[in-house]
MARKOLMI-751854 format. One record per residue: residue in one letter; x, y, z of N, C-alpha, C, CB in turn. Coordinates in pm, whole numbers, plus 50000, padded with zeros to 5 digits. Glycine has a CB too. Layout:
// MARKOLMI-751854
aXYZXYZXYZXYZ/...
//
This chain:
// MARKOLMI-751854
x973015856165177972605849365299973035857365421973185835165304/x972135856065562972585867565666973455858765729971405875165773/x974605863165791975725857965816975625862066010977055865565702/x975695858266106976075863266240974855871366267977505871966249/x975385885466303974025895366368973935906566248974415904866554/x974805902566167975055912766079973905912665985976375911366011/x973295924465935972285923465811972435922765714971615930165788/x972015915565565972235907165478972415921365362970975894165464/x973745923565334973695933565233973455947165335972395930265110/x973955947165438973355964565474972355966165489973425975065391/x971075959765465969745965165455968795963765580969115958765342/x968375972665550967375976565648965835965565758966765987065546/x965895966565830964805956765844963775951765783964355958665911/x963385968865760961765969865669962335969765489960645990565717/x963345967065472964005958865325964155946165319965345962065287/x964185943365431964605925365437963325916665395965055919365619/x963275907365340962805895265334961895887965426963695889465325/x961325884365444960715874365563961905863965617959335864165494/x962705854365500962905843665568964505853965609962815826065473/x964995863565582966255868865639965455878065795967215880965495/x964635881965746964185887765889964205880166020962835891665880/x963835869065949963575859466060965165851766105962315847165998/x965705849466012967175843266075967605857266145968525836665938/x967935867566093968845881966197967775882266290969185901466115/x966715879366319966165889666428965445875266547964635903966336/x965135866466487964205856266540964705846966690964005845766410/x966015851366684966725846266807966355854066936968265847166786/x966175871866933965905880066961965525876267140965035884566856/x963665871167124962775864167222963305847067206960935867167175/x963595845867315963925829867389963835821067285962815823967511/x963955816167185962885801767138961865804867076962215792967249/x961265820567072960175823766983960155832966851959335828967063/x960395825166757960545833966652959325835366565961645829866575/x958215834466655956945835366608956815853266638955775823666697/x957515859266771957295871066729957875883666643957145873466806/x958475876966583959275884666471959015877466349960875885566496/x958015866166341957175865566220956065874566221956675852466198/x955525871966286954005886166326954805901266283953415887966575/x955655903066323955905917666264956075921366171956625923066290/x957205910266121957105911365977955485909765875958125899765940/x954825898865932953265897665891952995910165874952215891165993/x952855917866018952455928466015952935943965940952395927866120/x953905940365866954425953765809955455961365896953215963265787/x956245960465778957655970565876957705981465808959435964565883/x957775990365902957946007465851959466009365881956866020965955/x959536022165800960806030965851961366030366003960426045765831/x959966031766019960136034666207961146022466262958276032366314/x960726009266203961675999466283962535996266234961315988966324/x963386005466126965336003566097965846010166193966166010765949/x965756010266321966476014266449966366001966503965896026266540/x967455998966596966855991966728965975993766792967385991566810/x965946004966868964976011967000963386010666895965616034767060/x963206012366754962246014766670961916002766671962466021066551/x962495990066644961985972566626961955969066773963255960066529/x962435974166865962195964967013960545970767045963625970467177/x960475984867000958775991967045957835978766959958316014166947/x958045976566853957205967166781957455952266827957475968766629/x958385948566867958335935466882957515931567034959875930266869/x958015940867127957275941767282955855945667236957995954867404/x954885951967157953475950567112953415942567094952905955467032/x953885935567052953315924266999953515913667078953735921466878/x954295908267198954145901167317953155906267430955405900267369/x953355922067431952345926167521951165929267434952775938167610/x950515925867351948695926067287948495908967271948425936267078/x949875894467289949585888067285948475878167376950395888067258/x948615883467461947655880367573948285869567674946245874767512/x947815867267801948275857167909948605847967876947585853467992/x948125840467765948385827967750949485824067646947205822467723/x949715833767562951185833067412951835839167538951195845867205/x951885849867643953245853067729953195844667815953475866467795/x952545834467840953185822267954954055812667881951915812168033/x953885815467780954105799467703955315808767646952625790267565/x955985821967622957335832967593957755827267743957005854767567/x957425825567865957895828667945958415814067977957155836768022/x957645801367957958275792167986959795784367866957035784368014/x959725792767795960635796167695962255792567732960415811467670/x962455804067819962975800067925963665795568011962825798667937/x964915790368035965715781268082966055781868208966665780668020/x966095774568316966315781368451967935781968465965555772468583/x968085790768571969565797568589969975790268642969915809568649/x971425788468577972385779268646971945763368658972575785168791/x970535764968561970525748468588971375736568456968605744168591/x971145735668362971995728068255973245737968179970835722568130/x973935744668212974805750668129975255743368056975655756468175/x975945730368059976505724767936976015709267914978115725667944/x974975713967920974185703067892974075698867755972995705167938/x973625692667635973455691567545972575703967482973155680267546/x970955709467414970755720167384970055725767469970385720967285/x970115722267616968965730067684969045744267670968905727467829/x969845749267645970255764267613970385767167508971295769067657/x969855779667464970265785867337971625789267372969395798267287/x972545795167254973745798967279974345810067354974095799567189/x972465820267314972975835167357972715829967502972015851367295/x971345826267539971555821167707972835812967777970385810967737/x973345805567713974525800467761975635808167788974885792067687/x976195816067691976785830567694976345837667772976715837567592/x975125840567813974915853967898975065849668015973595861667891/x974455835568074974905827668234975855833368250975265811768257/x976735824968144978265822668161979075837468208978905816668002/x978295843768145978925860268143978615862768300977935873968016/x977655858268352977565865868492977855855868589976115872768527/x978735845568528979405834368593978695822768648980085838968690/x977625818668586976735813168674977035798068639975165818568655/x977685799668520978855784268481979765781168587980045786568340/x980575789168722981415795568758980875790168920981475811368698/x979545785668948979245784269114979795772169145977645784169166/x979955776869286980485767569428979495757169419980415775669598/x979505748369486978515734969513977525738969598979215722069583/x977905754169643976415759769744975525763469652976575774069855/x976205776769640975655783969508974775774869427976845788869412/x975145767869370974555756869272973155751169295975445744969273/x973675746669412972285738369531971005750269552973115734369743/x971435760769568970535767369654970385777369519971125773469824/x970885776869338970145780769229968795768369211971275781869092/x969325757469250968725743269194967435748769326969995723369216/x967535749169425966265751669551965725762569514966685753969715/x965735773669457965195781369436964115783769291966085787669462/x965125777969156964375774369072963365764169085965015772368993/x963175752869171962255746969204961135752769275962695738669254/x961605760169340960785768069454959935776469376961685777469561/x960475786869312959865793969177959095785969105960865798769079/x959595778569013958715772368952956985769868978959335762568954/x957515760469130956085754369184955195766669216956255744369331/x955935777869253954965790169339954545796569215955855802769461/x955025799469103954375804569015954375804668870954425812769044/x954435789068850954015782468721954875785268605952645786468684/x955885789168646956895795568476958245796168545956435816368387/x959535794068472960865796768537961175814868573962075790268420/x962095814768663962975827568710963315831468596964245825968803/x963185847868594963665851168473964205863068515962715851468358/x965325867268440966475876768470967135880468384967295873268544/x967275893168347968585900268245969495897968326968625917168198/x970775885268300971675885368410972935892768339971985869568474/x972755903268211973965906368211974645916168234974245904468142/x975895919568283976015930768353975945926268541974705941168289/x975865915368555975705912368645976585900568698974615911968641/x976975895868853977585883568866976295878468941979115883068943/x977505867568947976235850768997975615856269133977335830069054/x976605866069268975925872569374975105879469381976395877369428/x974735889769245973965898269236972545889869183974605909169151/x972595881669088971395872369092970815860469162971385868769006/x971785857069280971075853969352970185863969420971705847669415/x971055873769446970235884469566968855884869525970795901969573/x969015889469358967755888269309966895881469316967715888269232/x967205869269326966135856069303965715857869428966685839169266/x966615856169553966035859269695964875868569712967065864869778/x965155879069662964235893969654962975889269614964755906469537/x962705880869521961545877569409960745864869427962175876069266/x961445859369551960635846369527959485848669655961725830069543/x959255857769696957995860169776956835868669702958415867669907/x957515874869619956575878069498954905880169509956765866269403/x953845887669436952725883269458952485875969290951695896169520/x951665866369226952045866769177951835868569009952365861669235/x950545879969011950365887568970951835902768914949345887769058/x952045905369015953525910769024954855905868974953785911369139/x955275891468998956245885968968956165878768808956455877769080/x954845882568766954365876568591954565890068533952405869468554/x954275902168567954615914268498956025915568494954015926068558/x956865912668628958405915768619959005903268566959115919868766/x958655891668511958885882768455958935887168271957885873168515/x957715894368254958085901268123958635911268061957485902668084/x958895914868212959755930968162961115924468128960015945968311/x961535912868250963065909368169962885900568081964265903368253/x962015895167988962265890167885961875903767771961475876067880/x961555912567818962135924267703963265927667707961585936867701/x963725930067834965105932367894966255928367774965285922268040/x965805915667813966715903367741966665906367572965925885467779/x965565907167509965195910067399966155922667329963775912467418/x965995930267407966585946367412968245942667397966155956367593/x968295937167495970255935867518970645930067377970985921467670/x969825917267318969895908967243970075916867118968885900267256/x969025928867072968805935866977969855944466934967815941567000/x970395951867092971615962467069972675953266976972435968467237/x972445940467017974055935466967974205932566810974525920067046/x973065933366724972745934266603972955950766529971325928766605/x973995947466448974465959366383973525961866272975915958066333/x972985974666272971755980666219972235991866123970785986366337/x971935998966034972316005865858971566015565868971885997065702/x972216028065883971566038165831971026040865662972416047265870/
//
């Protein structure tokens, strides 16, 4: 059985199983472990027992999914700083990664004016704020959110999916992979 991020026996991606592929890797994208069923569907090569080798395949396959499977990745989703310890509104790794850039951690301003802005977002362009916040504190993503919410928003749906690869990517490094 796969245990943590670790792979089941050492083995390789394109050795694994469907239903182990899917527990190590399926956390990966937000809530969607539909795209790391498709890959596996689709055949795993050599090529994707790397990280950098399974993130190229898993991002095809969100980006050939078309507008409508990446709105529905994107509302996936959780807005920042809004339920941290809420019951499951969060996955764990999202709860962890807030938390990491302190966003568990805001003032009663801070807070207010994550809560005004994710609303603001929302209504202007149909999907939550989305952000690789890690590596980052709660000042540096506000700045961000500030930066982004004038957006066009055409523009702000492309940079909306780059950080949920972002995220994907960070997510992936942390899975110990077998030569």
């Amino acid at each position: 059985m796969v245990t943590g991020d670790r792979l089941q026996n050492q083995r390789k991606p394109s050795e694994m199983g469907r239903e182990d592929f899917i527990a190590v890797f399926g956390h990966v994208y937000e809530k969607s472990p539909w795209i790391v069923d498709q890959a596996w569907d689709q055949g795993l090569a050599i090529t994707e027992d790397t990280p950098e080798g399974l993130r190229l395949a898993l991002a095809a396959i969100v980006e050939e999914a078309g507008p409508e499977l990446q709105l529905r990745l994107l509302h996936t989703h959780p807005d920042l700083a809004g339920k941290l310890g809420v019951g499951d509104v969060l996955t764990a790794k999202s709860r962890s990664e807030q938390a990491g850039a302190g966003l568990d951690q805001c003032t009663d301003d801070e807070y207010a004016e994550f809560q005004s802005l994710n609303q603001c977002y929302t209504k202007q362009f149909g999907f939550p704020f989305i952000l690789a916040v890690r590596g980052r504190n709660r000042q540096q993503v506000l700045e961000n959110f500030r930066s982004r919410i004038d957006n066009d928003c055409g523009d702000e749906f492309a940079e909306a999916l780059r950080q949920v690869h972002r995220i994907a990517w960070l997510r992936l490094q942390e899975i110990e992979f077998y030569d």
